[in-house]
Wavefront OBJ file of the C-alpha trace (Angstrom):
o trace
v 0.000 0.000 0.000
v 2.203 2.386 1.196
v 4.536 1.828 -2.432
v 1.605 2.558 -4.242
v 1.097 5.702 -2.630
v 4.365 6.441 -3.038
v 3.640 5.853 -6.973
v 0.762 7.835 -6.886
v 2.577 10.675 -5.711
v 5.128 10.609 -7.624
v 2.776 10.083 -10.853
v 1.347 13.537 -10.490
v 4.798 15.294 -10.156
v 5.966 13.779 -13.634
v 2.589 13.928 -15.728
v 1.875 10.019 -15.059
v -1.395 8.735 -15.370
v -3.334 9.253 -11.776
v -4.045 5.723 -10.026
v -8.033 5.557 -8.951
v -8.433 5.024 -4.912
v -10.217 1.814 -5.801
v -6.445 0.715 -7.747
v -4.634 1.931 -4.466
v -6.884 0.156 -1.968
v -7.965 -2.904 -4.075
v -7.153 -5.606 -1.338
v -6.541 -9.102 -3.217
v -9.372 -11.715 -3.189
v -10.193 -14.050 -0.160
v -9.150 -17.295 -1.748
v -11.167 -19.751 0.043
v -14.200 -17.146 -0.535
v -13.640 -16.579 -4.109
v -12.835 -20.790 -4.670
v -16.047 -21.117 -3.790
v -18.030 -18.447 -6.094
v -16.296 -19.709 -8.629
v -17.163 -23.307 -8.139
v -20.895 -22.288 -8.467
v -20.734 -19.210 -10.805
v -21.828 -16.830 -8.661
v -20.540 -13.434 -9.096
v -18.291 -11.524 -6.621
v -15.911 -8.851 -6.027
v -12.380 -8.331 -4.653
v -12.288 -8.661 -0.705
v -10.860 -5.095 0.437
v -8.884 -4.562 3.071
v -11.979 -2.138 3.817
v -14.390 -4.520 4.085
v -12.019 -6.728 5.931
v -11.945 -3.694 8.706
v -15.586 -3.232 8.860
v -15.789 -7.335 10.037
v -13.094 -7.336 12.359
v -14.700 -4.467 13.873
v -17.856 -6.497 14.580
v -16.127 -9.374 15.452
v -13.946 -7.279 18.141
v -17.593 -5.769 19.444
v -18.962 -9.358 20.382
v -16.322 -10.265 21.971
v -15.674 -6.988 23.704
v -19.129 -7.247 25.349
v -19.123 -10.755 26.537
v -15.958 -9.857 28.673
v -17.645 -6.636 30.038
v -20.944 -7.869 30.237
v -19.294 -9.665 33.900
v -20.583 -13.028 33.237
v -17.353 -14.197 34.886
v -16.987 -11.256 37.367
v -19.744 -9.056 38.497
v -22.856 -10.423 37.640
v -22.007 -13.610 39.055
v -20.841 -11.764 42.485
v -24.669 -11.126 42.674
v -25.803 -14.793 42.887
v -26.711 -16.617 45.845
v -23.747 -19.256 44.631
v -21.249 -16.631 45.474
v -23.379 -14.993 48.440
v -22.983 -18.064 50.521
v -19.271 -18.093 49.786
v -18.886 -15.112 52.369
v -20.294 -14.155 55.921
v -24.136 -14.512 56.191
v -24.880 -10.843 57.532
v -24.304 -9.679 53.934
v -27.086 -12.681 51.986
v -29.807 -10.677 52.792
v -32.730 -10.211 50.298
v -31.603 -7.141 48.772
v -28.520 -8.203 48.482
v -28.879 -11.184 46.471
v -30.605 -11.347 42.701
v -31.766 -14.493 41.131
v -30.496 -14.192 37.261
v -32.805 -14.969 34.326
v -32.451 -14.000 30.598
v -35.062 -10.997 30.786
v -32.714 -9.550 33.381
v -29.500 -9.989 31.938
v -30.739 -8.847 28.618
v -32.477 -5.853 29.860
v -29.063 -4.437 31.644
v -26.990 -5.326 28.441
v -29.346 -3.662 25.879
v -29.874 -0.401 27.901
v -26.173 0.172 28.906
v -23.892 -1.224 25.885
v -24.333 1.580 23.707
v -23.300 4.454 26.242
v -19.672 4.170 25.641
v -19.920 4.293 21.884
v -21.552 7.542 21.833
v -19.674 9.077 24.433
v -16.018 8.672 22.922
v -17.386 9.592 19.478
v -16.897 13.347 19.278
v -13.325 12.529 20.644
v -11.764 10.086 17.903
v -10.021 13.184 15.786
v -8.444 14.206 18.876
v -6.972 10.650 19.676
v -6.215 9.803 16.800
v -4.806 12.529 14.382
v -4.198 15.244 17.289
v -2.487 13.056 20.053
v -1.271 10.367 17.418
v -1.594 7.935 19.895
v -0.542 4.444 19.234
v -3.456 2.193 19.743
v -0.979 -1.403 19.736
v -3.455 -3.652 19.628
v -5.158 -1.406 16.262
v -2.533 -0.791 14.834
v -1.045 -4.689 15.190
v -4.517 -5.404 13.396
v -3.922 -2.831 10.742
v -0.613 -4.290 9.718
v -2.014 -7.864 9.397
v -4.830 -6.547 7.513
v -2.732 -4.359 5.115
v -0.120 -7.061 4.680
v -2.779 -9.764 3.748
v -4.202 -7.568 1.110
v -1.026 -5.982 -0.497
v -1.154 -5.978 -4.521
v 0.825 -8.486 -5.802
v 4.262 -7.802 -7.368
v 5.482 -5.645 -4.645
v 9.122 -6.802 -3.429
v 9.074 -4.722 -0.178
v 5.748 -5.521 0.211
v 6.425 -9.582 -0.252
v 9.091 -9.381 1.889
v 6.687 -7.807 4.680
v 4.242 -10.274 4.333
v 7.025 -13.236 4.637
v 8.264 -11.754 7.831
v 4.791 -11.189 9.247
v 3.807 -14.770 8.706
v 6.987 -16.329 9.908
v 7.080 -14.820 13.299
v 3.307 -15.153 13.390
v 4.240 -18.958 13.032
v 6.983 -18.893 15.672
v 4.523 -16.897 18.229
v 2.002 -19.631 18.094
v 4.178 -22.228 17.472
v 6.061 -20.762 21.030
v 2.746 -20.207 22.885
v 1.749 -24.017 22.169
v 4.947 -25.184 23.491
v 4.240 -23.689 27.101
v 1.202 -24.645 27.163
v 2.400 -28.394 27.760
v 4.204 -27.395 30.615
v 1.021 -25.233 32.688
v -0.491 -28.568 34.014
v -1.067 -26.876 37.499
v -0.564 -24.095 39.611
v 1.755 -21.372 38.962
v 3.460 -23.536 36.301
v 5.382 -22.834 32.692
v 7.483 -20.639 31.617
v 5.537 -17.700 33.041
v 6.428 -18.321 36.740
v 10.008 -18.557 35.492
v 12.116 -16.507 38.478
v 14.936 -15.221 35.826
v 15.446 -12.471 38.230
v 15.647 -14.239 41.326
v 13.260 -15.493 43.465
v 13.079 -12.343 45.552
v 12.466 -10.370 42.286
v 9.518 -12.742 41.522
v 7.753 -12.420 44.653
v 7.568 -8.846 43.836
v 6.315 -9.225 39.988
v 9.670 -8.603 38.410
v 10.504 -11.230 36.288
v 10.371 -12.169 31.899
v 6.873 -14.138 31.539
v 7.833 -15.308 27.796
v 4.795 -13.392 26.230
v 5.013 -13.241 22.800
v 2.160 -10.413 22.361
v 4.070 -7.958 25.287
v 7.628 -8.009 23.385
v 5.243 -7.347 20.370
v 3.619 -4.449 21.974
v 6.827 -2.989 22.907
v 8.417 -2.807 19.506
v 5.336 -0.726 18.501
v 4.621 1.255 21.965
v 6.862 4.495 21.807
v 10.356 4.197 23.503
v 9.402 6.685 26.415
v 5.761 4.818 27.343
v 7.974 1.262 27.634
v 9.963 3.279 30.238
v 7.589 5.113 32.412
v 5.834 1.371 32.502
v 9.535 0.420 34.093
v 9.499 2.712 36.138
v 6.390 2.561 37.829
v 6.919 -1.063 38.259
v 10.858 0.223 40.392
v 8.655 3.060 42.661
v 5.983 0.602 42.976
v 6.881 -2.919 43.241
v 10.373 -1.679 44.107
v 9.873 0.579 47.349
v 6.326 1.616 47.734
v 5.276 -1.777 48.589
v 8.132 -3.496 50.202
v 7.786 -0.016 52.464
v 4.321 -0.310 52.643
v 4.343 -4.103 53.423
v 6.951 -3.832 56.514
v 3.960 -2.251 58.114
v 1.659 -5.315 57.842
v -0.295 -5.378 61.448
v -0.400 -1.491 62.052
v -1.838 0.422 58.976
v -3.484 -3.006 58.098
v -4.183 -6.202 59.919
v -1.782 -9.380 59.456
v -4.702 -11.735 59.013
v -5.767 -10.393 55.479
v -5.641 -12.584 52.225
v -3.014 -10.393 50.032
v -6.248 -9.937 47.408
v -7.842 -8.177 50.610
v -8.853 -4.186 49.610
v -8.595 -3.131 53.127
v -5.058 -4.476 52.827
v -1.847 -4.505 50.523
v -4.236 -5.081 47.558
v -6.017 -1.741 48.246
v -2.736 -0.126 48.687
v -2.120 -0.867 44.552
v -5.926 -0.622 43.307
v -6.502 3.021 44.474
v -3.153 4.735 44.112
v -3.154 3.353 40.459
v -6.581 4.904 39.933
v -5.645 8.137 41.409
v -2.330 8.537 39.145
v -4.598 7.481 36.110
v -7.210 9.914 37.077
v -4.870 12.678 37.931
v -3.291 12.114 34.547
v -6.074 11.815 32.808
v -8.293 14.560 34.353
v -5.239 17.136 33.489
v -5.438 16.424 29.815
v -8.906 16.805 29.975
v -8.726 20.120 31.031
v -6.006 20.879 29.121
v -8.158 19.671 25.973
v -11.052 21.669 27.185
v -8.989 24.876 27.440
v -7.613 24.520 24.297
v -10.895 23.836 22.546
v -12.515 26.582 24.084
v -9.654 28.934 23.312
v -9.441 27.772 19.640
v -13.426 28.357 19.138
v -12.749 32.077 21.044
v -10.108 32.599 18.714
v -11.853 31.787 15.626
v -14.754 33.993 17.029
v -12.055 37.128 17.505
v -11.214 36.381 13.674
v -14.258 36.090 11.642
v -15.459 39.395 13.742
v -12.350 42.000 13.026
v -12.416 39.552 9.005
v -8.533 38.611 10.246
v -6.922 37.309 7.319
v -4.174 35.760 9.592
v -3.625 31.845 8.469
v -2.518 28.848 10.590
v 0.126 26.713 9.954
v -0.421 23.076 9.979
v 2.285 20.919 10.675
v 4.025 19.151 7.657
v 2.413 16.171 7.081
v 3.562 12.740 5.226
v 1.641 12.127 1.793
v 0.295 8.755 3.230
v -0.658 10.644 6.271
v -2.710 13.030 4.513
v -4.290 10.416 2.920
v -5.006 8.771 5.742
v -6.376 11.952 7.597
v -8.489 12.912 4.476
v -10.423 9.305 4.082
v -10.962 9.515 8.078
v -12.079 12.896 8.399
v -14.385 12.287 5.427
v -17.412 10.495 6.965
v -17.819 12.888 9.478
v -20.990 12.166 12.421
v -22.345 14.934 13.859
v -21.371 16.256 17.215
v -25.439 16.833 18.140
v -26.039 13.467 16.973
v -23.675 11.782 19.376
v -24.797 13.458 22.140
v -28.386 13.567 21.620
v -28.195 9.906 21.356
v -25.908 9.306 24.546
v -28.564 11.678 26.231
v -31.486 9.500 25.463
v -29.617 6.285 26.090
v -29.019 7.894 29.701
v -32.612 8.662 30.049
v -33.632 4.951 29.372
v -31.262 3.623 31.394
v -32.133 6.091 34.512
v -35.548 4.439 33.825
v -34.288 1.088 33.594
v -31.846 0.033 35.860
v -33.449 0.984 38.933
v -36.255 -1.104 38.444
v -34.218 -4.007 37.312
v -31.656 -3.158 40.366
v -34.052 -1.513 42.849
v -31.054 -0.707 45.347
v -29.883 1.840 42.585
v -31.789 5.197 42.424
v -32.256 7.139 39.619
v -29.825 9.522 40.929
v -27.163 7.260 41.081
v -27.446 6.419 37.607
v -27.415 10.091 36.447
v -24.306 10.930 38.364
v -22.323 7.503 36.757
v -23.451 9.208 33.249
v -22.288 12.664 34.178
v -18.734 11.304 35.162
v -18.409 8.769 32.878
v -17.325 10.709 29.495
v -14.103 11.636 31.473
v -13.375 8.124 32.660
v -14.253 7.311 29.221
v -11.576 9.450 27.757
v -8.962 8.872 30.730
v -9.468 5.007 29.799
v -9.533 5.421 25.885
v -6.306 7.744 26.229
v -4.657 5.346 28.714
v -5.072 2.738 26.178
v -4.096 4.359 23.200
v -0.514 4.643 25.178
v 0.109 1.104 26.873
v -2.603 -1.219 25.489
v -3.911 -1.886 28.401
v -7.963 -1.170 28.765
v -8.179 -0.717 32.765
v -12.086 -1.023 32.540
v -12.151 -3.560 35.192
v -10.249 -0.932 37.405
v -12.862 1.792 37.240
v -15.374 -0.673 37.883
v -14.044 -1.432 40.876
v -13.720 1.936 41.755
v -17.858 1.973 41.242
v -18.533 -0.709 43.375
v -16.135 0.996 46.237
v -18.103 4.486 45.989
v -22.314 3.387 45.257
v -21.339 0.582 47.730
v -20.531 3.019 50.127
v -23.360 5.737 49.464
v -26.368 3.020 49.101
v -24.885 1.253 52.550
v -25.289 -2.661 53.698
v -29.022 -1.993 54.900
v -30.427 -0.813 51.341
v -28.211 -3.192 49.447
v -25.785 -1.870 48.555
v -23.582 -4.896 47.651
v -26.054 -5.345 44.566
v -25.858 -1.399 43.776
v -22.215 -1.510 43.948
v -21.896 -4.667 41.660
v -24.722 -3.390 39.264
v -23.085 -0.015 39.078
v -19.020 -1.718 38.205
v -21.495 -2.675 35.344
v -22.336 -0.056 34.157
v -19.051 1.620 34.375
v -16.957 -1.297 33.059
v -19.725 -1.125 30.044
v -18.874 2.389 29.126
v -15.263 2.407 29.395
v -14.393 -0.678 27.761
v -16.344 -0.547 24.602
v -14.915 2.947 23.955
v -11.523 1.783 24.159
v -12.262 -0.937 21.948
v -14.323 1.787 19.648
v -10.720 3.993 19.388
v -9.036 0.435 18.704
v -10.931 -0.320 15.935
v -10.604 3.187 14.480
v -7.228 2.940 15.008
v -7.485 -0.046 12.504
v -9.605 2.232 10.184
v -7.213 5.356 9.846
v -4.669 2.759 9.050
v -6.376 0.939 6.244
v -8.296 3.677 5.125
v -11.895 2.262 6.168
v -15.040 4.563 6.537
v -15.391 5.600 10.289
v -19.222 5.789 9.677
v -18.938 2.070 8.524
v -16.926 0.910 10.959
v -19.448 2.496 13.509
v -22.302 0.815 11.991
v -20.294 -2.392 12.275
v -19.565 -1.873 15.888
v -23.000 -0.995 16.640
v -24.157 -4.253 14.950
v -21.891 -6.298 16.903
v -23.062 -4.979 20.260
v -26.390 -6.017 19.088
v -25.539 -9.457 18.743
v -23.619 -9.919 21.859
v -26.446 -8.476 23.629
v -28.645 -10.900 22.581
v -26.127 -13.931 22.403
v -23.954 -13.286 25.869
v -27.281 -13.947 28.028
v -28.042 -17.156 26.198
v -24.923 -18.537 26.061
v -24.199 -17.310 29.813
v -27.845 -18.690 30.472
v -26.886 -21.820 29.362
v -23.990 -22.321 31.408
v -25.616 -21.128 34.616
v -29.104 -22.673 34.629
v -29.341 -25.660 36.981
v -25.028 -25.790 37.494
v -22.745 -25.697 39.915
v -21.389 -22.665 38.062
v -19.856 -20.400 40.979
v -19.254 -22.918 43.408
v -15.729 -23.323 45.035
v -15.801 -27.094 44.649
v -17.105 -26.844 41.147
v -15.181 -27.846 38.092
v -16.078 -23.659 37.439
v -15.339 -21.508 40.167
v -15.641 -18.421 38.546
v -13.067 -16.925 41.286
v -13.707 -13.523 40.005
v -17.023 -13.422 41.017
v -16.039 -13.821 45.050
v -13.554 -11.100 44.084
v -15.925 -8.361 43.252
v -18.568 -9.512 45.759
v -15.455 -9.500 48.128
v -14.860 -5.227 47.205
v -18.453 -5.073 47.390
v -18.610 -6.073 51.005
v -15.654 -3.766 51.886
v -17.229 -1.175 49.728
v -20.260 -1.182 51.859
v -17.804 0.117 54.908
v -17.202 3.192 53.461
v -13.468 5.005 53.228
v -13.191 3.588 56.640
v -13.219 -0.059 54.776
v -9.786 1.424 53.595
v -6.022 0.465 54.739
v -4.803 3.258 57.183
v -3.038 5.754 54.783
v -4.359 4.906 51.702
v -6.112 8.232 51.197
v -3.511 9.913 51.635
v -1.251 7.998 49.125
v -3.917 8.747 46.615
v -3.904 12.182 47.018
v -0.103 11.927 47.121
v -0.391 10.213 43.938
v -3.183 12.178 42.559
v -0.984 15.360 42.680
v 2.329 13.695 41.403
v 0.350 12.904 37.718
v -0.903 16.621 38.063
v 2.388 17.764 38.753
v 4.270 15.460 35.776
v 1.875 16.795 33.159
v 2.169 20.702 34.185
v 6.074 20.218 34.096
v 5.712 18.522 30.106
v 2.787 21.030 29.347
v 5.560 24.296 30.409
v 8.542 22.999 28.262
v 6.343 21.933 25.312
v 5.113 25.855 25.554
v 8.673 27.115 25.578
v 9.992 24.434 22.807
v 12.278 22.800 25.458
v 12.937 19.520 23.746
v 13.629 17.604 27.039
v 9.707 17.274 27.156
v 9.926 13.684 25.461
v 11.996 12.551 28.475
v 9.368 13.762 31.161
v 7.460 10.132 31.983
v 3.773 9.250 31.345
v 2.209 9.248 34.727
v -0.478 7.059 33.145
v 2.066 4.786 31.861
v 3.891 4.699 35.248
v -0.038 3.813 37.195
v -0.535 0.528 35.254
v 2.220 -1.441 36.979
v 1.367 -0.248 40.492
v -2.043 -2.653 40.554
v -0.742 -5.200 37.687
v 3.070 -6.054 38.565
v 6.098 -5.179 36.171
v 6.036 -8.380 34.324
v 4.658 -6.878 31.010
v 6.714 -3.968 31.742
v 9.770 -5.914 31.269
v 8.677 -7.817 28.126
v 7.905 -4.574 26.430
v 10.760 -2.996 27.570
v 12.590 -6.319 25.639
v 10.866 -5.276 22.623
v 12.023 -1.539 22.581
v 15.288 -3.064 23.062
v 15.113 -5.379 19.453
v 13.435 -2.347 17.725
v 16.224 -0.426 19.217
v 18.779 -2.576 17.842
v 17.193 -3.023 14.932
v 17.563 1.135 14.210
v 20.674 1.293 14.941
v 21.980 -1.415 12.507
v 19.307 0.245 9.312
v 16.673 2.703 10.492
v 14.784 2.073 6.741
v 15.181 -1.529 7.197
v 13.774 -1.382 11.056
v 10.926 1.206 9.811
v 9.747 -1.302 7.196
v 9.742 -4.460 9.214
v 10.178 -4.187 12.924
v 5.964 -3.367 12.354
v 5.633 -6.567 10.336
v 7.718 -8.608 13.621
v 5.296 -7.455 15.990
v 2.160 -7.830 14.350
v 3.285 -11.434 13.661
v 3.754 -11.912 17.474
v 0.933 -10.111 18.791
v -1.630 -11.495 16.321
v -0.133 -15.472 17.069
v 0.303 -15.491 20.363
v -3.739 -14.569 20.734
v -4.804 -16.746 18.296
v -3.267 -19.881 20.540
v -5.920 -18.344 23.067
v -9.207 -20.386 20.685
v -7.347 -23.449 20.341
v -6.393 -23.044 24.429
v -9.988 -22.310 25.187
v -11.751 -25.353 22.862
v -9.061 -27.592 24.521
v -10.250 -26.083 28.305
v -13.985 -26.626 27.308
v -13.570 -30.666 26.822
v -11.473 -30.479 30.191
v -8.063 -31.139 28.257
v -5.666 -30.246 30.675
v -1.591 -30.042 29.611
v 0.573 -32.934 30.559
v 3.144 -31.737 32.437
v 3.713 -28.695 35.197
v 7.474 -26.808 35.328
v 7.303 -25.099 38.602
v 10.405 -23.234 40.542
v 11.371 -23.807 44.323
v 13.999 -22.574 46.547
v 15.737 -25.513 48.131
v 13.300 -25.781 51.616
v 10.616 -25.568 49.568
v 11.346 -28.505 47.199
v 11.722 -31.228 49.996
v 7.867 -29.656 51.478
v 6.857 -30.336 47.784
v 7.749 -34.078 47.387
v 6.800 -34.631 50.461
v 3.079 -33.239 49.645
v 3.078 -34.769 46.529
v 3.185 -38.331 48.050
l 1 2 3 4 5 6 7 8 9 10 11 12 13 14 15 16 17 18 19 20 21 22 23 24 25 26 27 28 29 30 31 32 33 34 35 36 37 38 39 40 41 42 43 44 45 46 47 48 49 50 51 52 53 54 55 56 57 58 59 60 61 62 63 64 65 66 67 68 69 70 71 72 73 74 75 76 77 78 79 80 81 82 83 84 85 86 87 88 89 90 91 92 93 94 95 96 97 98 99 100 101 102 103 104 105 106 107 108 109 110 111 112 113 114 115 116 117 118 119 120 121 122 123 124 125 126 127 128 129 130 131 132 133 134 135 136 137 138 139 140 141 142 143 144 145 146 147 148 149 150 151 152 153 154 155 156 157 158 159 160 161 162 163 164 165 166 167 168 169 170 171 172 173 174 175 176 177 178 179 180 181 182 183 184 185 186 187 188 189 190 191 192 193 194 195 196 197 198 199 200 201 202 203 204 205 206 207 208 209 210 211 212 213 214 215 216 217 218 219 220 221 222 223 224 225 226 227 228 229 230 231 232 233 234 235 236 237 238 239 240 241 242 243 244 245 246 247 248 249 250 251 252 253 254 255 256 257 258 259 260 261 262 263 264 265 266 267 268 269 270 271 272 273 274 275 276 277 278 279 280 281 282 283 284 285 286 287 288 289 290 291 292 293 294 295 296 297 298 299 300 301 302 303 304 305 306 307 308 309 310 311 312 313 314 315 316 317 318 319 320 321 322 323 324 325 326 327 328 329 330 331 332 333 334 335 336 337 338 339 340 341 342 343 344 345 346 347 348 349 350 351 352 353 354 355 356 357 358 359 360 361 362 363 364 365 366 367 368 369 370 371 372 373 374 375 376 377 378 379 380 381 382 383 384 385 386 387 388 389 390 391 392 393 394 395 396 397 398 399 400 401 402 403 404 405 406 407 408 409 410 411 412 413 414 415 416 417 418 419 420 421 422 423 424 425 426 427 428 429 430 431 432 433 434 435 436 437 438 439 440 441 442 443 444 445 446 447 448 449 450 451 452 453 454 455 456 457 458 459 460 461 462 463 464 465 466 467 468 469 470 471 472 473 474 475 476 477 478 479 480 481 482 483 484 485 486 487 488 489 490 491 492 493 494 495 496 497 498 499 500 501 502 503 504 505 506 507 508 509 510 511 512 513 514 515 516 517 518 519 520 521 522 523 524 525 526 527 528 529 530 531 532 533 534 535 536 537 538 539 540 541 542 543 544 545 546 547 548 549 550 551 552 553 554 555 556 557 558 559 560 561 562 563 564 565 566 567 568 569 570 571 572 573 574 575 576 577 578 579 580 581 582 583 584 585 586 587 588 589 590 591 592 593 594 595 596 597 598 599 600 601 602 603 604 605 606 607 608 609 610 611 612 613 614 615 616 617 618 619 620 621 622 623 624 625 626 627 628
């Protein structure tokens, strides 16, 4: 693709004959497609790269609605399976909801469309303004464009080859640990290649394929912050925080425990990511407002001043030009979010009496700034932290509903909502992440993703329904545990306490924390105002939160992968440019396809043959001697 632009450019400047768009983007045929039309005479046209967008983009909606839909997590926490998994003062009445498909589908089809329409007005600004990487798109983007390149392209053959091949070698190396995960904490992923001490504090090389993948894309100064958060973090902050264990928090709590270490990493993470977040939404306000002020100033004193827009590459303004083209009104999107909210303030209170009305309102007047805190976040790290602001739900509706009016159910119902909203705007800017790449029609690929919500609202209740109805789904001594659901109903019950439910401290951390992000963004902000080109060096704050709640694992990986692309530019910067892309697509995109084969072989209770697990030396002797 990008050679024929390169052509077509080049073709005007010496009097050539001007290539059509549909001979630039003309994707080769889907073989197995095409064999087939042919077989029977039917007629058909060549498979675009386009079209191929538009489906992936309704493919990514299912499946981005079954995981926030909390079949697995939330809406399981409610059941009476998980209730009397925990103390019996909290099973009362209105704190326990029988499931059945008119519920479940009810709460899907009024809140899955929120986050759509609320990121909407913001994809120019992500995308062209902030340039922000999007991995997981753009990963997508490259396999799509590589798949459909014209044929007789060297570069472009070459591409392709070294796509495949380490596509190959990703699956190829996810299937070969899988054989050695046959219990728990085994395979190459508890691998202490740090030390054991390391380890125990989340510092170690998992062997993930897609992470060194997403750090050969993810800028250079993103891999970084992630490393560093992980040192502060994992490093001091909770070593420090941990030597305290019996007086800002008792001794007796399960490390998973919110009211101890665990809450520690939840809520500082969420209060750099908001702090972070919140700034540049300010900061985008500001500049909005200013620029509309501005523009006022100008048509009323008829300035004839012009503005100069930064130089652009000719595939970029290509790019820019076929996204910008199908453009959906800003009174559109909000109208629609507006009556969306308005059903769902109707709604969800009567399907979830312990929620008011009012609660409802006040998640949908906060929720476009999570949204874009979330959508931003991701378009940096790849990480979607939806589950994290849910939990931040259940902690504050838990607390203002209280124990007495259920508030366990309000709390779970609203991390619902929430995790709704956020996610499937992240995975909205993902997808048109994809589309600015491959040149796809943003009002198409809307349509697409609106479609696919429809489906998974109708088929994640069934398929959930089946599953649930008459099982043991839930239950500890169940083949299907679902331990996430005892996790959320676990914040719940602490969320019901209030702040007080909180380690001693922890507020203040936040705030701590809250105010470092603030403070990192005004210092960038100042010395991008005054051209200092040290700004590129000042770390993400948003970057650095992700570690503090997840461990710097992944931050090590990626770090491994800005290391090879590194490398890679320093032996041929045109050589890296044109296929260090191609290398991580190839990983990313096999290392998650081993995930179906993985899951059909879980679902017939295939389990892999053997288990590599680490010990120190005491521990190895208590481990045959179990094992007896």
């Amino acid at each position: 693709m990008e050679d024929k632009l390169e052509k077509m450019e080049h073709g005007k400047k010496e009097g050539e004959k001007e290539l059509t768009t549909e001979e630039i983007f003309e994707g080769k045929e889907v073989l197995s497609w095409t064999s087939v039309c042919k077989k029977f005479g039917w007629s058909y046209h060549p498979f675009t790269r386009q079209e191929n967008t538009v489906i992936e983009t309704c493919v990514v909606a299912i499946s981005g609605i079954a995981f926030s839909s909390g079949y697995a997590s939330y809406m399981l926490g409610m059941t009476k399976n998980i209730a009397d998994q925990g103390p019996s003062i909290a099973n009362t009445t209105n704190n326990v909801v029988t499931l059945d498909f008119k519920l479940m589908f009810g709460f899907l089809f009024v809140i899955s469309f929120l986050g759509l329409f609320s990121i909407l007005p913001l994809r120019k600004i992500m995308i062209i303004d902030y340039k922000l990487t999007y991995p997981s798109g753009t990963a997508t983007a490259l396999l799509i464009n590589s798949v459909h390149t014209p044929k007789g392209e060297k570069l472009a053959k070459e591409q392709v080859r070294t796509l495949f091949k380490w596509f190959g070698g990703s699956f190829v190396w996810a299937l070969f640990q899988w054989f050695f995960t046959g219990g728990n904490k085994c395979g190459f992923a508890s691998f202490p290649i740090l030390g054991r001490k390391a380890f125990g504090h989340n510092f170690y090389f998992d062997f993930s394929t897609t992470y060194v993948g997403v750090g050969m894309i993810t800028p250079h100064m993103i891999n970084l912050s992630l490393l560093l958060g992980s040192i502060v973090s994992w490093g001091l902050m909770w070593p420090l925080i941990e030597q305290q264990k019996g007086k800002w928090y008792s001794a007796d709590l399960p490390d998973s425990s919110l009211s101890g270490m665990q809450g520690y990493r939840v809520f500082t993470a969420i209060a750099m990511i908001l702090g972070d977040g919140l700034f540049q939404f300010v900061v985008l306000l500001s500049k909005t407002l200013y620029s509309i002020w501005k523009k006022t100033l100008e048509k009323e004193h008829n300035s004839t001043n012009t503005t100069t827009i930064p130089a652009m590459s000719y595939d970029d303004q290509r790019r820019t030009e076929y996204f910008l083209k199908d453009q959906i009104l800003l009174w559109f999107a909000a109208l629609v979010y507006v009556l969306l909210a308005v059903a769902a303030i109707i709604v969800v209170p009567i399907l979830f009496p312990s929620l008011k009305y009012y609660h409802i309102m006040v998640i949908y007047i906060i929720a476009p700034v999570l949204t874009f805190c979330n959508s931003y976040g991701t378009g940096l790290s790849y990480w979607s932290l939806a589950s994290t602001y849910g939990k931040l739900s259940i902690f504050i509706f838990g607390a203002w509903v209280g124990s007495s009016n259920g508030g366990i159910i309000a709390g779970l119902a609203a991390c619902g909502v929430m995790m709704n909203i956020v996610s499937t705007a992240a995975d909205l800017m993902q997808d048109f992440k994809t589309g600015y790449l491959t040149l796809a029609s943003p009002r198409s690929m809307f349509a697409s993703q609106l479609i696919g919500t429809i489906i998974d609202v109708i088929l994640s209740p069934l398929v959930f329904w089946f599953f649930f109805y008459n099982s043991s789904l839930g239950q500890s001594d169940s083949s299907s545990p679902a331990p996430f659901g005892v996790v959320y109903r676990g914040i719940a019950l602490i969320a019901i306490e209030g702040v007080s439910g909180l380690p001693k401290n922890c507020l203040a951390l936040c705030i701590g924390c809250f105010l470092f992000a603030v403070l990192l963004k005004v210092i960038k902000e100042v010395m991008m105002h005054f051209n200092i080109k040290a700004h590129k060096y000042v770390p993400s704050a948003m970057a650095m939160a992700i570690p503090f709640y997840l461990g710097g694992y992944f931050a090590i990986d990626m770090c491994v992968g800005s290391l090879y692309r590194l490398w890679k530019e320093w032996k041929n910067k045109d050589e890296a440019d044109a296929f260090v892309p191609a290398v991580a697509s190839g990983m990313i995109c096999g290392d998650s396809l081993w995930g179906m084969p993985a899951s059909i072989l879980s679902s017939f209770n295939v389990k892999p043959p053997l288990c590599m697990k680490f010990f120190t030396d005491g521990k190895v002797v208590e481990f045959l001697k179990a094992s007896k």
